[in-house]
PQR file with spaces between the fields and no chain letter, atoms N, CA, C, O and H, PARSE charges and radii, in Angstrom:
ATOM       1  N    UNK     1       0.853   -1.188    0.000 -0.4000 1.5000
ATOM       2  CA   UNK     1       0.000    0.000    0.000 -0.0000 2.0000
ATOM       3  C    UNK     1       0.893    1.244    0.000  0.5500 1.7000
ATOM       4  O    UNK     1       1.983    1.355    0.562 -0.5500 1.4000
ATOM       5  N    UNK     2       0.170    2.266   -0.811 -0.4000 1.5000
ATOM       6  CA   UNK     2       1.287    3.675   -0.972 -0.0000 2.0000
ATOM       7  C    UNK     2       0.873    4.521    0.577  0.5500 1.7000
ATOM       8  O    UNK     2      -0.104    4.803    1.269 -0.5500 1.4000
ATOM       9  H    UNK     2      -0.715    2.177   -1.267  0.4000 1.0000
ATOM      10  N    UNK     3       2.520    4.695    0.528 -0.4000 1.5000
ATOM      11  CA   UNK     3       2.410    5.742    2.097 -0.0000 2.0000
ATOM      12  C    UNK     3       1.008    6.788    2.110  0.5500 1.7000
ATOM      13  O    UNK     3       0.357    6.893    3.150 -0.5500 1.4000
ATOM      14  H    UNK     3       3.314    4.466   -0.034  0.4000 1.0000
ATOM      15  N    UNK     4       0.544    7.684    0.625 -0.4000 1.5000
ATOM      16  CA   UNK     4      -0.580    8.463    0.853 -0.0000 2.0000
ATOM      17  C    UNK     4      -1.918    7.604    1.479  0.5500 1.7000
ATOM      18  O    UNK     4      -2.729    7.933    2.344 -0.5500 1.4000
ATOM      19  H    UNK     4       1.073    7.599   -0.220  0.4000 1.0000
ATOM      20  N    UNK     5      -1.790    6.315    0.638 -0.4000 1.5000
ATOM      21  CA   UNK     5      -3.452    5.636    0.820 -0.0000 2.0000
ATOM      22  C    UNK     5      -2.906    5.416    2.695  0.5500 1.7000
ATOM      23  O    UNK     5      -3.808    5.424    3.533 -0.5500 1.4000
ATOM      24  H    UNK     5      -1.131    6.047   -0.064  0.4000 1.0000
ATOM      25  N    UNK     6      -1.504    5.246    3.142 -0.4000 1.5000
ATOM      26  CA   UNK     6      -1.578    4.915    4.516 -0.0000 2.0000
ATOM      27  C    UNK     6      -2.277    6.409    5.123  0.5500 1.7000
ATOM      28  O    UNK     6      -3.282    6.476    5.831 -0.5500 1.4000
ATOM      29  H    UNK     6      -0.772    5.240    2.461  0.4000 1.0000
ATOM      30  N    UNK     7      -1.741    7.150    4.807 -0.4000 1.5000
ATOM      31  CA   UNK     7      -1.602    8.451    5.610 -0.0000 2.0000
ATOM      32  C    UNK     7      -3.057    8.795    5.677  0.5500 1.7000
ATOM      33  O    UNK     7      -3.557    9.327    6.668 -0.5500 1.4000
ATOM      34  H    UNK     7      -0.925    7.096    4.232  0.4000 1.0000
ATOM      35  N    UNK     8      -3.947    8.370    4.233 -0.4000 1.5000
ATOM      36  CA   UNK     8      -5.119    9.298    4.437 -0.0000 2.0000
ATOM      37  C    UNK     8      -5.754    8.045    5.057  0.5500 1.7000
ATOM      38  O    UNK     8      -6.852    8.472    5.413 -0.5500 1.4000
ATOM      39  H    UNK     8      -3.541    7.938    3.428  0.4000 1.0000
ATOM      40  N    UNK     9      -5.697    6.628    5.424 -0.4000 1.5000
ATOM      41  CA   UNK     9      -6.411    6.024    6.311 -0.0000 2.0000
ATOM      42  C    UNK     9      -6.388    6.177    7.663  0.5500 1.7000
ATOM      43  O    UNK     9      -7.380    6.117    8.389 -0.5500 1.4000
ATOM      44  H    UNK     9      -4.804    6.282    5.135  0.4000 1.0000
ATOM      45  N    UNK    10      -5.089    6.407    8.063 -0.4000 1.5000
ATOM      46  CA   UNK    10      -4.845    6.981    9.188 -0.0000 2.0000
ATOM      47  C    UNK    10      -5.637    7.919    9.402  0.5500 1.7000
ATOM      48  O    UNK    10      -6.548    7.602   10.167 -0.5500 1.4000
ATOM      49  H    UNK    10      -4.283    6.457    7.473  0.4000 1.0000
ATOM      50  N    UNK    11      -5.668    9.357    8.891 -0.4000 1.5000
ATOM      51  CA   UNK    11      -6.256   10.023    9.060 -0.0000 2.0000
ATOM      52  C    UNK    11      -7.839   10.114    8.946  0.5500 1.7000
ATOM      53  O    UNK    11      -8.434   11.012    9.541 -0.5500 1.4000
ATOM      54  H    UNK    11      -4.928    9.614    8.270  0.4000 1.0000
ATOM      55  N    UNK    12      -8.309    9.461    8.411 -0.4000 1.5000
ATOM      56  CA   UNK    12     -10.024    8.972    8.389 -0.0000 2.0000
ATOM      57  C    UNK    12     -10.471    8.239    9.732  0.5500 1.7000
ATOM      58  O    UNK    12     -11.490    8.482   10.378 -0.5500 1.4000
ATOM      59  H    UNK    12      -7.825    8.731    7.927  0.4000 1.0000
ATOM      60  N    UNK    13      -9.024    6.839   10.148 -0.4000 1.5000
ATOM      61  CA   UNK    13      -9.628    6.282   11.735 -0.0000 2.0000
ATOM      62  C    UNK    13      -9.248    7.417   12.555  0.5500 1.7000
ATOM      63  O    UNK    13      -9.965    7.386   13.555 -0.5500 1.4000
ATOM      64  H    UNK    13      -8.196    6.642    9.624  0.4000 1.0000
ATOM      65  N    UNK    14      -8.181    8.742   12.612 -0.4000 1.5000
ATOM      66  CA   UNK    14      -8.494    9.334   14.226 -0.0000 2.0000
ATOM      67  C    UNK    14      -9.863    9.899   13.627  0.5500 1.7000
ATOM      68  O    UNK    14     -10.893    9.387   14.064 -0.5500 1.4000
ATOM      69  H    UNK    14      -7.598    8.767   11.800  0.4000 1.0000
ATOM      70  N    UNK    15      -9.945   10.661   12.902 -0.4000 1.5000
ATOM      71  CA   UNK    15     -11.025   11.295   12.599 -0.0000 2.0000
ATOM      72  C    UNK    15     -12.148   10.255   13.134  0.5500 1.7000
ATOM      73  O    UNK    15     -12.597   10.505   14.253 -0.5500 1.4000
ATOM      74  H    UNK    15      -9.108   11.077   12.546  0.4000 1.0000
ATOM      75  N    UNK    16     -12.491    9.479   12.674 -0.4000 1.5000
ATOM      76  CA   UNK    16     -13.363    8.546   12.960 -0.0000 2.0000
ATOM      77  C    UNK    16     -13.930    7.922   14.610  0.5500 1.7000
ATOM      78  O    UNK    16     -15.060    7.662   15.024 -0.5500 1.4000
ATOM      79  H    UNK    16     -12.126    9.276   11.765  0.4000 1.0000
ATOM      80  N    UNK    17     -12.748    7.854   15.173 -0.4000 1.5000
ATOM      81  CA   UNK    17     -12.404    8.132   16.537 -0.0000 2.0000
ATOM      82  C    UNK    17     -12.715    8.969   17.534  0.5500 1.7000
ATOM      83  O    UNK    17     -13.225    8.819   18.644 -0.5500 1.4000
ATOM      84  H    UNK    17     -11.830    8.065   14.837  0.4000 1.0000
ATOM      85  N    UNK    18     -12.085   10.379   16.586 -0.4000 1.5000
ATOM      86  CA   UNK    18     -12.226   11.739   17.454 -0.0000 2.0000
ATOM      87  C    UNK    18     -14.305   11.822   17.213  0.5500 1.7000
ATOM      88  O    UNK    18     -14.854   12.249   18.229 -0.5500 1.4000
ATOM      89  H    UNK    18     -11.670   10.501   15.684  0.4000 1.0000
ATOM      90  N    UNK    19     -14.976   11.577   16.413 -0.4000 1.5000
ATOM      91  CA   UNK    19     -16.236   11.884   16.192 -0.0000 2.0000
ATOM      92  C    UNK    19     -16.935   10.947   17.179  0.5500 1.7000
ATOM      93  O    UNK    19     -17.998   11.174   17.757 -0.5500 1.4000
ATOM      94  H    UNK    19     -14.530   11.230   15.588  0.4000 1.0000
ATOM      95  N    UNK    20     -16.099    9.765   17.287 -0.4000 1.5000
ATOM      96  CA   UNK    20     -17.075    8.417   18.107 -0.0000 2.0000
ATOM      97  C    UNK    20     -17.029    8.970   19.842  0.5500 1.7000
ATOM      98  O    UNK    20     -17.855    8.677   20.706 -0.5500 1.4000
ATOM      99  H    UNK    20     -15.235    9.581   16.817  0.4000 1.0000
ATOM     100  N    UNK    21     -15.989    9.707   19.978 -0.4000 1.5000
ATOM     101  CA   UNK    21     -15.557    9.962   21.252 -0.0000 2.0000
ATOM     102  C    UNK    21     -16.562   11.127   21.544  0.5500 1.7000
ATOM     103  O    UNK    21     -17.219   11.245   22.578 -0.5500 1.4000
ATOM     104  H    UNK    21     -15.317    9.945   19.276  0.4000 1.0000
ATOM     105  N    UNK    22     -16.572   11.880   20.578 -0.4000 1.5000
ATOM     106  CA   UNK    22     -17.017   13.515   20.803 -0.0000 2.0000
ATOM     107  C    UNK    22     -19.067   12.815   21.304  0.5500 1.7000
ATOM     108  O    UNK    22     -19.551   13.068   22.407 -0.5500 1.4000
ATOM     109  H    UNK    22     -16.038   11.784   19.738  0.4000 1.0000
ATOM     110  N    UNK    23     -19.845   12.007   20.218 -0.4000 1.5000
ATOM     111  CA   UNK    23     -20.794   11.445   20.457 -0.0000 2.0000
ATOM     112  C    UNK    23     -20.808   10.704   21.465  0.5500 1.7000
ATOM     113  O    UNK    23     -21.924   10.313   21.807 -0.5500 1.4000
ATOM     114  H    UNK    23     -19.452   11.801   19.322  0.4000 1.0000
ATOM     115  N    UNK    24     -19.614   10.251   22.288 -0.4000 1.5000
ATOM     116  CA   UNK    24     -20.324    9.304   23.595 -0.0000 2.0000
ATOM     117  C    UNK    24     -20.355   10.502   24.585  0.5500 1.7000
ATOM     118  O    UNK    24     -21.352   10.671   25.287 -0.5500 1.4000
ATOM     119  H    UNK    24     -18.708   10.569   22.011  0.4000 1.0000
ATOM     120  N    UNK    25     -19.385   11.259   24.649 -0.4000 1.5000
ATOM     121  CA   UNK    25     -19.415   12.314   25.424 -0.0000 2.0000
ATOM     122  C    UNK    25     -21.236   13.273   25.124  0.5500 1.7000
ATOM     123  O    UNK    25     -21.795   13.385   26.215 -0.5500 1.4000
ATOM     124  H    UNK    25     -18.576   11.122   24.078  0.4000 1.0000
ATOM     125  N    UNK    26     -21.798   13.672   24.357 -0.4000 1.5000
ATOM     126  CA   UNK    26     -22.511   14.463   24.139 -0.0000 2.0000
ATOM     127  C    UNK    26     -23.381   13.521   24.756  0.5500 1.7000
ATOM     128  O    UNK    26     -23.785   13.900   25.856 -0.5500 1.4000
ATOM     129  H    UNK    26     -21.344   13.580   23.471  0.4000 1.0000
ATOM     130  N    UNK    27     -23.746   12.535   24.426 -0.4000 1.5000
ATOM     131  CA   UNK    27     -24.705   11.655   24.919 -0.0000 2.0000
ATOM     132  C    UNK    27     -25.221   11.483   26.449  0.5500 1.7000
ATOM     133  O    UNK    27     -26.342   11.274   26.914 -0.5500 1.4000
ATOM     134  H    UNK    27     -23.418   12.228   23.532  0.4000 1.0000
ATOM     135  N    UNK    28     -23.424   11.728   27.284 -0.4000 1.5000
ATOM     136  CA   UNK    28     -22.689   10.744   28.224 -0.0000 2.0000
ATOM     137  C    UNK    28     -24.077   12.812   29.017  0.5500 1.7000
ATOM     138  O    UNK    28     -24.555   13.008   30.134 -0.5500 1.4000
ATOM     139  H    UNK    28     -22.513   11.898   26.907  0.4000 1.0000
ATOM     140  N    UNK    29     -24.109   13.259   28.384 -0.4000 1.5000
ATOM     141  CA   UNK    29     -24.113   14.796   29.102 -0.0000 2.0000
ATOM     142  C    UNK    29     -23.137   15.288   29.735  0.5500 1.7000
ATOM     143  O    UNK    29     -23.366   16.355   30.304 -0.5500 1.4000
ATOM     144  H    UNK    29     -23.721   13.100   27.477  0.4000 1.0000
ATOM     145  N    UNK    30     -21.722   14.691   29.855 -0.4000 1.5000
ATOM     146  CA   UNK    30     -20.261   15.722   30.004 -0.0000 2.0000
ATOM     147  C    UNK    30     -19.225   15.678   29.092  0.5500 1.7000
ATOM     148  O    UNK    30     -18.500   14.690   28.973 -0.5500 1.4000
ATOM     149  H    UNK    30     -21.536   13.824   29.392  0.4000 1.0000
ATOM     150  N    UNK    31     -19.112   16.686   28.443 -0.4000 1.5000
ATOM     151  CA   UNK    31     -18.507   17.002   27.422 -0.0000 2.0000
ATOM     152  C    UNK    31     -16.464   17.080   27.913  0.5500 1.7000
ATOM     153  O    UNK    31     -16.104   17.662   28.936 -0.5500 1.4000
ATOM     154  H    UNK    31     -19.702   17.489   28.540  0.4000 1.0000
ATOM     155  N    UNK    32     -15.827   16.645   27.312 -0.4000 1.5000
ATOM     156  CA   UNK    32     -14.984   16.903   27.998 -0.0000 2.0000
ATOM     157  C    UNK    32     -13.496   17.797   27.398  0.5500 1.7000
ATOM     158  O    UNK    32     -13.225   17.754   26.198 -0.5500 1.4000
ATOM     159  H    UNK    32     -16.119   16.172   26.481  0.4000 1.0000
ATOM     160  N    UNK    33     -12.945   18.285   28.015 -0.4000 1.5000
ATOM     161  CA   UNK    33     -12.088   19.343   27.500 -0.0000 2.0000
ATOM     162  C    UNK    33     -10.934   18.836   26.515  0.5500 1.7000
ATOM     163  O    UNK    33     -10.316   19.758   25.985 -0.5500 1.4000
ATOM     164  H    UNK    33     -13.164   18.320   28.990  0.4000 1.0000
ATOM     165  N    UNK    34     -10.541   17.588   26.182 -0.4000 1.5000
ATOM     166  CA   UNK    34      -9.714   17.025   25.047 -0.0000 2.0000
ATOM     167  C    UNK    34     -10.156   17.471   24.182  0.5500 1.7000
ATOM     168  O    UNK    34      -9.483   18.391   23.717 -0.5500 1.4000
ATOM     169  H    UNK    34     -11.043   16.839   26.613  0.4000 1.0000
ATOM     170  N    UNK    35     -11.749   17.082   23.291 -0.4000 1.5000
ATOM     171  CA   UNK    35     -12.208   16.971   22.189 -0.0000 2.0000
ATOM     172  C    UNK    35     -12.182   17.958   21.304  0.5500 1.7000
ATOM     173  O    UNK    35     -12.344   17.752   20.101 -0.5500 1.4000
ATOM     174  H    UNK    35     -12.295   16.335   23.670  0.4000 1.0000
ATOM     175  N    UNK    36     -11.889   19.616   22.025 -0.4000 1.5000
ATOM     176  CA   UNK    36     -12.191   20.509   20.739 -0.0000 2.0000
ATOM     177  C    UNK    36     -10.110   20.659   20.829  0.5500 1.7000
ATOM     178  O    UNK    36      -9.645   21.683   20.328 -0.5500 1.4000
ATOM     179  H    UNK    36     -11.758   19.784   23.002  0.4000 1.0000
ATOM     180  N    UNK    37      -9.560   20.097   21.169 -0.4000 1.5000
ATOM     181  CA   UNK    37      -7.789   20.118   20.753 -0.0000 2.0000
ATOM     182  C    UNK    37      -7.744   18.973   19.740  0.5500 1.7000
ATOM     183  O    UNK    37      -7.290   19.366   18.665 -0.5500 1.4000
ATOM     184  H    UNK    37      -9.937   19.266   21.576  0.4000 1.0000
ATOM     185  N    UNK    38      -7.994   17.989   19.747 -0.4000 1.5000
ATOM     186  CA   UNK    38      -8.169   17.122   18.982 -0.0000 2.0000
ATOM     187  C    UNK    38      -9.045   17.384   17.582  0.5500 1.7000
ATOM     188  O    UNK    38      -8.701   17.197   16.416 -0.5500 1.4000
ATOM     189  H    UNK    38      -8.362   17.669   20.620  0.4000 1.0000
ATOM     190  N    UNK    39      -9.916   17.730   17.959 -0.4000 1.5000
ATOM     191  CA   UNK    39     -10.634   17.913   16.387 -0.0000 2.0000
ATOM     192  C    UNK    39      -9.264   19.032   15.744  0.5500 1.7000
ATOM     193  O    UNK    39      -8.446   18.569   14.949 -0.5500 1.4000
ATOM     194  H    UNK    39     -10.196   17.883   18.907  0.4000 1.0000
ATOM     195  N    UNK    40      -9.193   20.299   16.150 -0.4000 1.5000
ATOM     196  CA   UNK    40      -8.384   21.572   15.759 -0.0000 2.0000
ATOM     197  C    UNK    40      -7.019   20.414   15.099  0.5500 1.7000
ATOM     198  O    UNK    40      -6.510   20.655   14.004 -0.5500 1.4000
ATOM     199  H    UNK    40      -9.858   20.675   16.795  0.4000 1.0000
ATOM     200  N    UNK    41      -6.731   19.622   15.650 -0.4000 1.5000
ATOM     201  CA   UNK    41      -5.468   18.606   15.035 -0.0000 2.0000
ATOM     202  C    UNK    41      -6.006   18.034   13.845  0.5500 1.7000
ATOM     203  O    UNK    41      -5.508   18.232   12.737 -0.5500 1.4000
ATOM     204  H    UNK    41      -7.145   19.426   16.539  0.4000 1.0000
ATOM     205  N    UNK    42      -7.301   17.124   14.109 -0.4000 1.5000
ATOM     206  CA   UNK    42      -7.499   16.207   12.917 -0.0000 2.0000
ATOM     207  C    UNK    42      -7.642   17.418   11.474  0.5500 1.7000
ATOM     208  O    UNK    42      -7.023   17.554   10.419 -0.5500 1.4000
ATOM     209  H    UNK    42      -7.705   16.963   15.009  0.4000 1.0000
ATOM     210  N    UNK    43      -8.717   18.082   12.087 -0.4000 1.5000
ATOM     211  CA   UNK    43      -8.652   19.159   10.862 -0.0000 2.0000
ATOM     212  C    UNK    43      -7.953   19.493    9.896  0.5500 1.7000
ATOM     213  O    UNK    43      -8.285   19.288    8.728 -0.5500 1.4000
ATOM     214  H    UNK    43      -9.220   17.971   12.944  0.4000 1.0000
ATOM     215  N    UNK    44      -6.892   20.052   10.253 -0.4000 1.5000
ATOM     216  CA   UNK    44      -5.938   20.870    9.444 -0.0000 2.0000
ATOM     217  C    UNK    44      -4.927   19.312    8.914  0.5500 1.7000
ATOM     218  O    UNK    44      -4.477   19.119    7.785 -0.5500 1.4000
ATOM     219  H    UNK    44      -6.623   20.218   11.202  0.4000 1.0000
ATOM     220  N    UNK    45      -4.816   18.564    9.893 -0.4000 1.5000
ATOM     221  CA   UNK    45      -3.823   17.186    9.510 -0.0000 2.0000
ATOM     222  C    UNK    45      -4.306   16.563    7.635  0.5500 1.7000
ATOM     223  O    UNK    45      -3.671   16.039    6.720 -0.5500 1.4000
ATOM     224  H    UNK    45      -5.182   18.721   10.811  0.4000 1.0000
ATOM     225  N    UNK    46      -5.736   17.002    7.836 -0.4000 1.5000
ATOM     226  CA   UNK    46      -6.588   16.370    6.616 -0.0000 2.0000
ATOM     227  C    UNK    46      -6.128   17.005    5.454  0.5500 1.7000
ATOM     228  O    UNK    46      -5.959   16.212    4.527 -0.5500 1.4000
ATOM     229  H    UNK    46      -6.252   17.427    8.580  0.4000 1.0000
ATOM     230  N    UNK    47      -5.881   18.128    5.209 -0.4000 1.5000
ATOM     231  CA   UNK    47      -5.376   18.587    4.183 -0.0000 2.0000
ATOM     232  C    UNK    47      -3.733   19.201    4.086  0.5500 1.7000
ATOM     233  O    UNK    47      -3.412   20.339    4.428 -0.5500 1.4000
ATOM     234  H    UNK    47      -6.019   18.772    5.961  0.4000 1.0000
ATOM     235  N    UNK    48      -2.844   18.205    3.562 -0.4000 1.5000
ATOM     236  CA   UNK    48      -1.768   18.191    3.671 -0.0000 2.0000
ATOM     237  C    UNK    48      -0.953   18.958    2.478  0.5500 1.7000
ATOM     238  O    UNK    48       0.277   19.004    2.500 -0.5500 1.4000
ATOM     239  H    UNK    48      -3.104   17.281    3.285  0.4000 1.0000
């Protein structure tokens, strides 16, 4: 597999991750202070 197809899978599971986390939290009713540093990472990581 080419390093890009690695890089952008990588980047689809945190993403994927960071969204599953952000929904148990919203659910959970406490939101917690990681999730908006993490998204601000996955974000910008996505377009390289």
């Amino acid at each position: 597999m080419s390093p890009l197809m690695m890089r952008i899978f990588t980047l689809v599971g945190i993403a994927l991750a960071a969204t599953s986390m952000q929904l148990k939290a919203r659910a959970d009713g406490a939101p917690e202070p990681g999730f908006q540093p993490l998204s601000a990472i996955v974000v910008p990581a996505a377009r390289p």
